[in-house]
N, C-alpha and C positions, 0 to 999 in steps of 0.2 A: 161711498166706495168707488173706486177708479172703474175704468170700463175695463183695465185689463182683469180687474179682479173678479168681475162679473163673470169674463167667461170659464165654462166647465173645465177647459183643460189647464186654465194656469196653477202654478204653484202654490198660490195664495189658498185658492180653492181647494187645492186638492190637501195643505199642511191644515185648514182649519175645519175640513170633512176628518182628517184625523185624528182630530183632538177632541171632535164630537163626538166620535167611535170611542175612543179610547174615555173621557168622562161617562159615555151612557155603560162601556163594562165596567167600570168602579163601580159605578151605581146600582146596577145588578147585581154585584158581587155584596153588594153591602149589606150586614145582615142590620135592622131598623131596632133599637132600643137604645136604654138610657145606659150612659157611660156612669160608676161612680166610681169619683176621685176624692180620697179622705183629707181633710183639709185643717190641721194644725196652726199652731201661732207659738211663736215663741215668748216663754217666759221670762228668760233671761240667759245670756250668752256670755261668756267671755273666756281668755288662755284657752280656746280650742273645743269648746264645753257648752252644750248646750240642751237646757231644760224645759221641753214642748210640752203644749197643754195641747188637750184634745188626741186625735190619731188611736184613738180607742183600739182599731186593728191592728196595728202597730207590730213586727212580729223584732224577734232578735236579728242583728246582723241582717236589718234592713235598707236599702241607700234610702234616704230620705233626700229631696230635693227642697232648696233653700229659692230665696229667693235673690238672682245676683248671679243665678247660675253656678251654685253653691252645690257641693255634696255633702250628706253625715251619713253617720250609721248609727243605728238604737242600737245603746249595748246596754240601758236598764229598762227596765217597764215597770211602773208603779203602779199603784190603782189609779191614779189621777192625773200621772205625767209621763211621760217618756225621757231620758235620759241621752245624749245622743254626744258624740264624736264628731268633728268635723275634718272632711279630709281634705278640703281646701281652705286657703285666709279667708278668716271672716271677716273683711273688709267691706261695711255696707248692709252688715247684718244686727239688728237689734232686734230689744224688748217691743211685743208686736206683731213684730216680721210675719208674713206669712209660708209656710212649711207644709207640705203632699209627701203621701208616701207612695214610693216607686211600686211596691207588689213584687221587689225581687230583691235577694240579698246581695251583698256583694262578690264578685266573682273576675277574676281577674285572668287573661286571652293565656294559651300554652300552646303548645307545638314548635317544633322547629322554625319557625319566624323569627322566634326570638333568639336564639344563636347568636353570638355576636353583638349581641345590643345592652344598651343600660337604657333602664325602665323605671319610673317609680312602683309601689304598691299594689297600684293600679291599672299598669299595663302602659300606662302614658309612656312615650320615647322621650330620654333626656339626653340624647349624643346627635341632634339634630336629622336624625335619619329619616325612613320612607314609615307611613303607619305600619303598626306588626300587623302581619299577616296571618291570623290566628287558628289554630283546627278546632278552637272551640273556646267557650268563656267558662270555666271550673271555678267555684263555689272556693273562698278561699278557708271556710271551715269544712274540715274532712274528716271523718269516722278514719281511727288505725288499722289496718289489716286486721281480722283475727288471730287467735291463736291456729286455727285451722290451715290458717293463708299463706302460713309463715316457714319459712324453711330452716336448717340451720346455718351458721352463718360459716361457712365454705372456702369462698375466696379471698385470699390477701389484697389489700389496697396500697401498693407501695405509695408513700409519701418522699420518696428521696432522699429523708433527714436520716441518716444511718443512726442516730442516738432514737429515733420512734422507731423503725422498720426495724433493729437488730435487737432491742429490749421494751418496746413497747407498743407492737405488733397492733395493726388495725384490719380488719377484716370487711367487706363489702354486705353492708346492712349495719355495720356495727354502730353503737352513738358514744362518741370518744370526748371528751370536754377537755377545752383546753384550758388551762387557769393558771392565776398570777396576777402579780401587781401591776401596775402599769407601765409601759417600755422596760418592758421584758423578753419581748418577741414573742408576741402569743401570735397576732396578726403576720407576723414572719412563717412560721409555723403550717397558718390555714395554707399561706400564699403559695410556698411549697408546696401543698400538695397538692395546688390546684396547678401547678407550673409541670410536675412531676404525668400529670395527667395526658399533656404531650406524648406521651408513648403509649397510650393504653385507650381503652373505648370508652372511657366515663366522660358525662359528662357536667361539667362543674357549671354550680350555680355561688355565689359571692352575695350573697343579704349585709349591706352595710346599715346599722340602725345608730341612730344620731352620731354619727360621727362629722367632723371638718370636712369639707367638700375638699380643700387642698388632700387632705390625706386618703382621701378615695379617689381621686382624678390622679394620685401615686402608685397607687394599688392595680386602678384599669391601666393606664402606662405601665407599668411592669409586667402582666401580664398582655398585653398586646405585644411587647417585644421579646416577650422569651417565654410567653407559654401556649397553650390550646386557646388564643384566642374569639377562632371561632367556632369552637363548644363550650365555649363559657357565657354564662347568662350572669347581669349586674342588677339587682336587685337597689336599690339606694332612695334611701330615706332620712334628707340629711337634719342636723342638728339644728335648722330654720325652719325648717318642714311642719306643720301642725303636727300635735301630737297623737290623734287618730292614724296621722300617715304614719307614724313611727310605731304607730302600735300594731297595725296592721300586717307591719312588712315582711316578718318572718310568718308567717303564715302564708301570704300571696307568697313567697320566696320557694316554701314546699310545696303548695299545690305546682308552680311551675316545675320543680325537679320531679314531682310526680308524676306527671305525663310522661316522661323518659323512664322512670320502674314500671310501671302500669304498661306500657308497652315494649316491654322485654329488654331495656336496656338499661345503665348504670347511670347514676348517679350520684353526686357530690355534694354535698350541701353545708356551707360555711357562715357560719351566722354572727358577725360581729356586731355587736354583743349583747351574749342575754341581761346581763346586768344591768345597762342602759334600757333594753326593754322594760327591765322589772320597775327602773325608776322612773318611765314614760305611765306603765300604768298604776304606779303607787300615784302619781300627779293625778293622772283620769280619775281614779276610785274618790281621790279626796276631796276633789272638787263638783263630784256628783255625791256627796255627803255619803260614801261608804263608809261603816265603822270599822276604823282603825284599829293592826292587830299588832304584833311584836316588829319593831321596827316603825312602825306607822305604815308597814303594808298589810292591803286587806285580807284576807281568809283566804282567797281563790288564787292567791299568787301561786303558791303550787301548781295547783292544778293550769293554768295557765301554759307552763313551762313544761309539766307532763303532758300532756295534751298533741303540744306540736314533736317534741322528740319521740312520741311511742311511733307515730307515724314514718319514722326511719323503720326500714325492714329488712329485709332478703326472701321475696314472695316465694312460693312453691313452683312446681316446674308446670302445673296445671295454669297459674292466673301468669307466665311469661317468663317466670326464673328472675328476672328487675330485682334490682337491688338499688335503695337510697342509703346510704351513709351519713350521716351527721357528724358536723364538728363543728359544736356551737362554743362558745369561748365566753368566759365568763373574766370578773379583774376581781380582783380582790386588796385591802387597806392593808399594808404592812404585814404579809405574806400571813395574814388572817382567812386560811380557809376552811375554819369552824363558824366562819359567818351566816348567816339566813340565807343567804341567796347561793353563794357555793353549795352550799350543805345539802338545799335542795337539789343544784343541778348533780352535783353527786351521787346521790340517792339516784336520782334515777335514768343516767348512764350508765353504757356498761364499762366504764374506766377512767381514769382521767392522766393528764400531763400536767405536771405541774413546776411550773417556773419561777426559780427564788431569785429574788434580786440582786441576793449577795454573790452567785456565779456569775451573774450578769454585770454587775459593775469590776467582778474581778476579768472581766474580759473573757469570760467563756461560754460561746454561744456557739447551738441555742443552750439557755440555761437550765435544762432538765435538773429538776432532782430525779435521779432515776430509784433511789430507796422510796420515798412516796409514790410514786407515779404506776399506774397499774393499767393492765391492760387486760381486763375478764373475759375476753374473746379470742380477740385476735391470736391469741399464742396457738390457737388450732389450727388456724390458717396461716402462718407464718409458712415463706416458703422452705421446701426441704434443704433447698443449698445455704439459703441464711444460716437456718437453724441446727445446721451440721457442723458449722464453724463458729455456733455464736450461744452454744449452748451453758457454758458457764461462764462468759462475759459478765452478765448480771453481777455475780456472785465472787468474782474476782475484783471485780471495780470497786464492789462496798464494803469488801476488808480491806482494798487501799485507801477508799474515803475514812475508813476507822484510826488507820494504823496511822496517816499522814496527821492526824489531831494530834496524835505523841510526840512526833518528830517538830514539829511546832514549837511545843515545851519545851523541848532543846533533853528529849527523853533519848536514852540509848537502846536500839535496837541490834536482834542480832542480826546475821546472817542471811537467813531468811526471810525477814521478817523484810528487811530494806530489799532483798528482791521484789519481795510482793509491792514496795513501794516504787521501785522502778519500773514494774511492768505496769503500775496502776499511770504514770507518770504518763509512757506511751500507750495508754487507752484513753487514758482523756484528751492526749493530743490528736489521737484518730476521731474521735467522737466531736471534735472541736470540728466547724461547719460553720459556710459564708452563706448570708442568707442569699436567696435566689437563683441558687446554686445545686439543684436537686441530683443526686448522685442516682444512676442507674442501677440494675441488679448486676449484673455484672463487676462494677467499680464498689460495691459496696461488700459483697462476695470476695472478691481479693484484696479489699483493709483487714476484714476476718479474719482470713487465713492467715495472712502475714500478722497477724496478735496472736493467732492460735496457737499458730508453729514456732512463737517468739524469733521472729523475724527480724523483730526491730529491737533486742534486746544489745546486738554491737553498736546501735546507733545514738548518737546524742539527740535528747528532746528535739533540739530545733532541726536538727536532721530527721525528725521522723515526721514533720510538719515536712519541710520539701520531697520525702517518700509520698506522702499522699496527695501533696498539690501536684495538677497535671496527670493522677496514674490514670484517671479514666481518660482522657483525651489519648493516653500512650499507650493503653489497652487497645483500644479500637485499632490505632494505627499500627502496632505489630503485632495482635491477639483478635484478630476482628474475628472471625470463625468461631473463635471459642468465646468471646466475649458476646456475641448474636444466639450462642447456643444455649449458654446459660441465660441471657435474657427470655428467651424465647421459652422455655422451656422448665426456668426454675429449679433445675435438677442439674449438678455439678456430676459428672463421669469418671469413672477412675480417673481414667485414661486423661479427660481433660485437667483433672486435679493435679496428677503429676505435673503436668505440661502448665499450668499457673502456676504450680509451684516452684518450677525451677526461673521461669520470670521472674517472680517476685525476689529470689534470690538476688541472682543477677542484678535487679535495682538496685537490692539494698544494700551489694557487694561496692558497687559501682559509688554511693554515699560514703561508704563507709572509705571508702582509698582515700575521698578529697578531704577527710578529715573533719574540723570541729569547725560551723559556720557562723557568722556572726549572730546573735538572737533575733526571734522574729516575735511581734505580739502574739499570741493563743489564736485570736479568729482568723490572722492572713487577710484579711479584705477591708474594704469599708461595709456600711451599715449597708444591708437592703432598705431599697425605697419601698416606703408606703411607712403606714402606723403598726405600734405593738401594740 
């Protein structure tokens, strides 16, 4: 040792008097016994899936630690092995291996950290950002509210799409399933109304489960530039991803939007798609030798899917007033939604949306069947000024869907009967919607009226398409007062009624002078980015 380091006041002396202090209070702090760590071997691995011998303690929904720096999670327990998930590539892992189990389940960070961010499963940052900043790491298996905990469901959730908000009404707490074939616009759908979100205090969470990474890096782009991108949390778990990770992710996805009900505020929760879930864990089950039930899924597939949707609520005003909403989206084979996996999600939502391919390739979107499509809630909660002007829309639209199958035939109708076909004509062309394009209460309030009070009944079809392109931008800028007051407030005024209504006149006065204009496609736009 140097002679400077010898004496009492140098640095040396004084940083390695420090570190003596600070090792001898370890050392006192340290309580003296044996550490025990259960010590497993795998039996054999492989597609994501792996079968441990030993780990006798072993509990459900345990991380188990590999060797390689590996994660699983025990989701069987036998008498003699463990069953387990892996939530990273098992690159390096074999028959052998040595396998510990952690003593905690898996549990993935919540709080407003994550805001703004795309995450996997497990809380990891996949948009190159700062680590999340967590209020706490929550258990991604979670007990439902009771029935005691629960309130009823109250508040409307606009979605912006006036074919859902004006006849197929969603309510805050509600679990709404979206279904359909595929590129149909289901994912259109959630997007909206996670875009729509923009004007309201919820805050939206996006669970993408095995999807193309191109088509979710469309999805986060689309919202980042035109909606609540910083109340929006990305959940993503892509279609390269183990399949533990994919099994996991709507579950991590709700414990996340639960943090925001459980602490008094809204949330949104969009889960694409349970189908692919169902087909990640029919792969899990078969490959860990469950017996195979109808379809080749096992028994517990139900319950699976019940499990994480009862956990959408609208809690009581005692545990915060929070509300989680659910809209998990399921696909369906050649507009088959008597299949297993519909059927269940069905069963147990409280409605569904459902999207036929044949409006869809005829160019009208979104493609609602609105005769199928139900909504067991929401109609209580729908707002008063919608529902003042939208009250037998339903019911006018599917005697024109009836009537228009005759005229087809080249059948004669009277009088009547081809009004009802003309006004169903400009209902479908008001309900025709560009995706990404979420309409307000106000803009969606004065297409109503103007169907109500047959407004558009001097106008030709493709004039009643340029009536509604632009009236919400034209509202604000000569209606702003009345257009902020019905936003604000969900309740139309005489007084303000009259005062829309002579606008809307005047619009459709103003179309009607320039006469007959060349035709336009049914949607007006191109496709919204991202996946259906």
């Amino acid at each position: 040792m140097s002679t400077l380091s010898k004496q009492p006041g140098s640095r040396l002396a004084q940083s390695v008097a420090a570190r003596l202090d600070e090792a001898r209070t370890r050392l006192l702090a340290t309580t003296p016994g044996a550490v025990i760590s259960e010590i497993g071997t795998v039996e054999r691995v492989g597609d994501g899936v792996a079968t441990l011998l030993g780990l006798e303690g072993a509990r459900l929904d345990e991380i188990l630690l590999f060797e390689g720096d590996v994660r699983g999670m025990a989701v069987s327990l036998d008498r003699d092995s463990v069953g387990a998930v892996l939530l990273d590539p098992d690159a390096g892992i074999s028959a052998g291996a040595m396998v510990r189990g952690s003593g905690e389940v898996v549990r993935v960070p919540v709080g407003p950290g994550l805001l703004g961010r795309v995450v996997d499963p497990l809380g990891r940052p996949l948009d190159d950002g700062p680590a999340i900043a967590a209020v706490r790491h929550d258990p991604i298996e979670r007990p439902a509210p009771g029935i005691t905990d629960r309130e009823l469901v109250t508040q409307s959730l606009l979605t912006g799409v006036l074919a859902v908000d004006a006849l197929i009404p969603i309510g805050r707490g509600q679990r709404e399933l979206i279904v359909g074939d595929r590129s149909t616009g289901k994912t259109a759908i959630g997007i909206d109304a996670i875009l729509n979100q923009k004007r309201s205090d919820v805050v939206c969470v996006y669970c993408a489960i095995g999807q193309k990474s191109s088509a979710v890096a469309r999805v986060i782009d689309t919202v980042r530039r035109l909606g609540p991108f910083e109340r929006t949390i990305f959940v993503v778990a892509n279609a390269d991803d183990p399949p533990g990770l994919q099994w996991i992710a709507p579950y991590a996805a709700c414990t996340i939007a639960e943090y925001f009900r459980d602490t008094g505020g809204h949330a949104l929760l969009v889960t694409d798609d349970l189908t692919k879930h169902a087909a990640v864990h029919r792969q899990v089950s078969l490959l860990l030798r469950y017996p195979p039930g109808r379809e080749a899924y096992p028994g517990d597939v139900f319950f699976i899917h019940s499990r994480l949707l009862e956990r959408a609520a609208k809690l009581n005003d005692a545990l915060g007033g929070g509300s989680l909403t659910a809209l998990p989206i399921a696909e369906t084979q050649a507009g088959n939604i008597s299949a297993y996996i519909p059927t269940n999600l069905i069963s147990i939502t409280d409605g569904q949306i459902i999207l036929e391919p044949k409006l869809f390739n005829e160019g009208w979107k979104p493609a609602v069947n609105v005769g199928k499509s139900v909504s067991r809630v929401g109609g209580k909660t729908q707002f008063k000024a919608i529902k003042e002007v939208a009250g037998t829309l339903k019911l006018e639209y599917a005697q024109f869907l009836e009537l228009e199958v005759f005229t087809k035939f080249g059948q004669m109708v009277d009088a009547r009967a081809q009004a009802t076909i003309e006004h169903g004509r400009r209902i479908r062309s008001v309900l025709g919607q560009v995706n990404a394009a979420p309409l307000s209460l106000a803009t969606q309030v004065a297409l109503l009226l103007a169907l109500k009070e047959r407004l558009l009944a001097a106008l030709a079809v493709e004039q009643v398409i340029q009536f509604k392109d632009g009236l919400g931008d034209a509202l604000m800028a000569e209606q702003r007062g009345l257009a902020e007051r019905i936003d604000s407030s969900g309740l139309v005024a005489d007084e303000d009624r009259e005062k829309l209504l002579d606008w809307l006149k005047a619009r459709a006065e103003r179309l009607r002078r320039q006469g007959a204009l060349p035709p336009s496609p049914p949607d007006q736009g191109p496709a919204a980015p991202g996946p259906r």
